[in-house]
C-alpha positions in Angstrom: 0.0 0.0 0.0 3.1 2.1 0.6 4.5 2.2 -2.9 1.0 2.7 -4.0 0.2 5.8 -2.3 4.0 7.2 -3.0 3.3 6.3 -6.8 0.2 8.2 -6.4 1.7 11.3 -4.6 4.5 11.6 -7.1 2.5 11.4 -10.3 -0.5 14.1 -8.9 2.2 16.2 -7.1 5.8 16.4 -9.1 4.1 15.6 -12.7 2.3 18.8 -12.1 4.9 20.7 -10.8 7.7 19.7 -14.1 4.6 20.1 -16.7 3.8 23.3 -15.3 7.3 24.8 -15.7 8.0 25.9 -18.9 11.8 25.8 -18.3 12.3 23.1 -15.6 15.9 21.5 -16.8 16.1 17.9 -18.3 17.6 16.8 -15.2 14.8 17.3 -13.1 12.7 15.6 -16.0 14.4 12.3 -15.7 14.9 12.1 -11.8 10.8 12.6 -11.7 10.4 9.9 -14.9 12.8 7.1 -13.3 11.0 7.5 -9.7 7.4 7.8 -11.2 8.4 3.8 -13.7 10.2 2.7 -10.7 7.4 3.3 -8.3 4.9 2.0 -10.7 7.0 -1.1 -11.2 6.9 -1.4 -7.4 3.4 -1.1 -7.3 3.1 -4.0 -10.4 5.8 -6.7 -8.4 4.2 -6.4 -4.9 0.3 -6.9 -6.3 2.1 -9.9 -8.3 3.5 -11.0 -5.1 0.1 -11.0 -3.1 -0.7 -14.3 -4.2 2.5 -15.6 -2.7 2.2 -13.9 0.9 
């Protein structure tokens, strides 16, 4: 439920924040789009792994 709710918070919160800049660097881009697929692939693995708990 963790990674869910983190996944959650990051894409409503930072997603907004780096498409509302119009200038917000190509770092910042990346950081936000490897948290937001890690998170998600998080989320993917542990409701795979329910069935194994």
């Amino acid at each position: 439920m963790g990674l869910l709710a983190a996944a959650l918070l990051i894409q409503v919160v930072l997603f907004r924040r780096a498409t509302a800049r119009e200038s917000g660097g190509a770092a910042a881009g990346k950081f936000i789009a490897i948290l937001s697929l890690t998170l998600w692939a998080g989320v993917g693995v542990a409701g795979r792994a329910i069935g194994f708990i």
